[in-house]
C-alpha positions in Angstrom: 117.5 134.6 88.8 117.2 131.6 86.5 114.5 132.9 83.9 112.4 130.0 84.4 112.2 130.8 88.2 111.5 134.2 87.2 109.0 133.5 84.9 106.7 131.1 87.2 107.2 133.7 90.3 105.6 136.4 87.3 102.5 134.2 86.6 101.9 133.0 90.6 101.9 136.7 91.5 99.3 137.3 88.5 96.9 134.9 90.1 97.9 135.6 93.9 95.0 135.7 96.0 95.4 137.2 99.6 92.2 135.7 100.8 93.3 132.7 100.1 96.6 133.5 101.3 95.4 134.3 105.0 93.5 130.9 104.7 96.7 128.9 103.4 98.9 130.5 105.9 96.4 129.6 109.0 96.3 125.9 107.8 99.9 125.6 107.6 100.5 127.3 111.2 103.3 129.1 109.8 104.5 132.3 109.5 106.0 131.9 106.4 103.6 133.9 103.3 101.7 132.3 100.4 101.0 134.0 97.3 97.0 132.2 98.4 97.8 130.3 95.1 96.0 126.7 95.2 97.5 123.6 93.4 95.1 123.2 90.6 96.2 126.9 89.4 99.5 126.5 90.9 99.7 122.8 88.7 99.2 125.0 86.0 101.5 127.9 86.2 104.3 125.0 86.4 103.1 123.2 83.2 102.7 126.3 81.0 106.4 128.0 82.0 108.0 124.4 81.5 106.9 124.2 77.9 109.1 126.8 77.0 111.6 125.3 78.8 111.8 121.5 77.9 115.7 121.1 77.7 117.7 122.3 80.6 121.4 121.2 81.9 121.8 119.9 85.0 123.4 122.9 86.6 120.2 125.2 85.5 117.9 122.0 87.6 120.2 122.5 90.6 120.0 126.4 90.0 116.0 126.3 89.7 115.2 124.2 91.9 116.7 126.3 95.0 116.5 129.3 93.6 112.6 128.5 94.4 112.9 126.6 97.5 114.8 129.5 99.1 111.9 132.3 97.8 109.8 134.1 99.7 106.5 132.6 99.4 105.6 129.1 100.1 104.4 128.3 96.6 108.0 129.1 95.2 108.9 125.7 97.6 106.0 123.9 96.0 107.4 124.7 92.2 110.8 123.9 93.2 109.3 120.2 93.9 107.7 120.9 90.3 110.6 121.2 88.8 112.3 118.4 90.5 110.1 115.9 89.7 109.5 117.1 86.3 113.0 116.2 84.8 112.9 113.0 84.8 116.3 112.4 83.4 117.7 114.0 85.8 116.2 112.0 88.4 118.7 110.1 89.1 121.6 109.3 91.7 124.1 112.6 90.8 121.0 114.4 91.8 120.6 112.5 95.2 123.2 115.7 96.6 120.5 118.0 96.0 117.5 116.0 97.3 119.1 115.6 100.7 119.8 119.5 100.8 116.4 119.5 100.0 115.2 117.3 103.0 117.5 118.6 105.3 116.0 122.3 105.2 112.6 121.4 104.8 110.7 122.3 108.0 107.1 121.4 107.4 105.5 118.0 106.2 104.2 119.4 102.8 107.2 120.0 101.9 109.3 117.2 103.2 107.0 114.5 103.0 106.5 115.2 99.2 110.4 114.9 98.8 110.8 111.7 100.7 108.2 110.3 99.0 108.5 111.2 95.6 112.5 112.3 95.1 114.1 110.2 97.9 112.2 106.7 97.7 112.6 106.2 94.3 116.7 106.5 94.7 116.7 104.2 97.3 114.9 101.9 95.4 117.4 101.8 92.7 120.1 102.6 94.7 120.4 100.5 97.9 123.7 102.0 99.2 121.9 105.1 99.8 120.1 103.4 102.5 123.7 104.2 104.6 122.3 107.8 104.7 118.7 106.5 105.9 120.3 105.0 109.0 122.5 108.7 109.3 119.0 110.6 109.0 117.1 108.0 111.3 120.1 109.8 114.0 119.4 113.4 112.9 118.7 116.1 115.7 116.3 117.8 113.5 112.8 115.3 113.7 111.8 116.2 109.6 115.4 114.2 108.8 114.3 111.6 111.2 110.9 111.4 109.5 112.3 111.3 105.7 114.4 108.4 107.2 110.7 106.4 108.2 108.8 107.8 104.4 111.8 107.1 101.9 110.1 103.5 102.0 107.3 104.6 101.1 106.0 102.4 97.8 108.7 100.1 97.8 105.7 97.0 98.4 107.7 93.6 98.1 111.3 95.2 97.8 110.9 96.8 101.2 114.0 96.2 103.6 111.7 95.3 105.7 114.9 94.6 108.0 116.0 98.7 107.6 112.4 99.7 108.1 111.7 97.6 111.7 115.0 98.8 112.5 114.5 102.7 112.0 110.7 102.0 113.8 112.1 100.8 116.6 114.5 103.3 117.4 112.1 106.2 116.7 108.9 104.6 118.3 110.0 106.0 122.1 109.4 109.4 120.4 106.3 111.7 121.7 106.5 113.9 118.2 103.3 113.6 116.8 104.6 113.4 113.1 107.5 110.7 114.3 104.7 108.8 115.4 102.5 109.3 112.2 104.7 108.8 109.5 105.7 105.2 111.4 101.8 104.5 110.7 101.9 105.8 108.1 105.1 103.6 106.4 103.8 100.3 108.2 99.9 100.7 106.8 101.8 101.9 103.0 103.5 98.1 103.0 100.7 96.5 104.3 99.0 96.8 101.3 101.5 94.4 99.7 102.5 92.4 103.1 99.6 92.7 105.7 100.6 89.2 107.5 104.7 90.8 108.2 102.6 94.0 109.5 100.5 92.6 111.7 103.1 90.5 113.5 104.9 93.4 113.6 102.4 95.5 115.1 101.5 92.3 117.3 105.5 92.0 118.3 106.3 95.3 119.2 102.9 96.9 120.7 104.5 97.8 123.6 107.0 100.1 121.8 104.6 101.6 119.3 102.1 105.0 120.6 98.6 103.9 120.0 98.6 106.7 117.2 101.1 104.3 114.7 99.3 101.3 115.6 95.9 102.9 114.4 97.2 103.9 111.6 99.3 101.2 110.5 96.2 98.7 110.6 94.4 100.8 109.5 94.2 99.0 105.6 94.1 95.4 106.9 91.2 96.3 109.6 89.3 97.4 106.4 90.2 94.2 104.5 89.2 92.4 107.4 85.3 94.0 107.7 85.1 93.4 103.9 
């Protein structure tokens, strides 16, 4: 194991809490263990083991970051994020390979939506031929792909495709999967805070296709403007 990996699994099991664990665990319906480790403390851990590691290749990011994600505990999944958003220079198109490894085997939203969000929509941003692999997710048998395919617009604001993103909404909105059906809310009411008027016609357009949950959500911003 990469001794940065090694070191933050030595300080989270220091502070591991199995209280908290049980309470983590339960929250998260899942089966897989926490160390009960919360993200203030966890926050932490991952800022005071990075300091003695500040200059790292790009082979040791690719080897720490999955060296995590593939741990034990769910907190090991949480620092492999750490560590990928806290290279900055390596944040870049070479490392869009390991970001997609990364979506495709997440299997929970704090996981997936945090790389979709913070790994994969930045890419796209600066590299629009990558939305070829959005369309390929949006067609994925697994529903986490499918939802990475809706939240890789997120903060995008006036360079949203907004021609990608009805497209994708539209072919997902038949879905009964309650975080299908979220995260098209959840995209939608994200860019109405820069276009209410296109998301309101959209809503308006299509409110036969979308579940009353995405529609609730995705006016959600511009119903609150509109009190005001």
């Amino acid at each position: 194991m990469h001794p940065m990996a090694a070191l933050i699994n030595e300080n989270l099991e220091k502070i591991a809490d199995s209280n908290k664990a049980k309470g983590m665990q339960a929250y998260m319906k899942t089966t897989q263990e926490f160390y009960g480790v919360q993200a203030g403390p966890r926050r932490k851990v991952f800022k005071t083991v990075a300091r003695n590691f500040q200059n790292i290749t790009r082979q040791e990011y690719e080897q720490i970051i999955f060296e995590l994600w593939n741990g034990h505990y769910r907190e090991e999944m949480y620092q492999a994020l750490e560590v990928a958003e806290h290279y900055k220079s390596y944040l870049d198109i070479k490392s869009w390979p390991i970001y997609e490894r990364l979506v495709k085997s997440a299997f929970n939203w704090d996981t997936l939506d945090w790389i979709a969000g913070k790994l994969v929509s930045p890419l796209i941003l600066m590299h629009r031929e990558l939305e070829q692999t959005l369309v390929k997710w949006s067609n994925s048998d697994n529903f986490w792909v499918r939802r990475a395919s809706l939240l890789a617009h997120l903060h995008h604001k006036d360079k949203t495709n907004t021609q990608l993103l009805a497209q994708t909404i539209l072919k997902l909105s038949h879905e009964q999967e309650f975080f299908i059906r979220k995260a098209i809310g959840w995209i939608l009411r994200d860019y109405s805070y820069s276009n209410p008027e296109w998301v309101l016609a959209f809503v308006e357009k299509h409110h036969r296709e979308l579940s009353g949950l995405s529609k609730r959500e995705a006016l959600k911003q511009i119903n609150r403007a509109t009190k005001k």
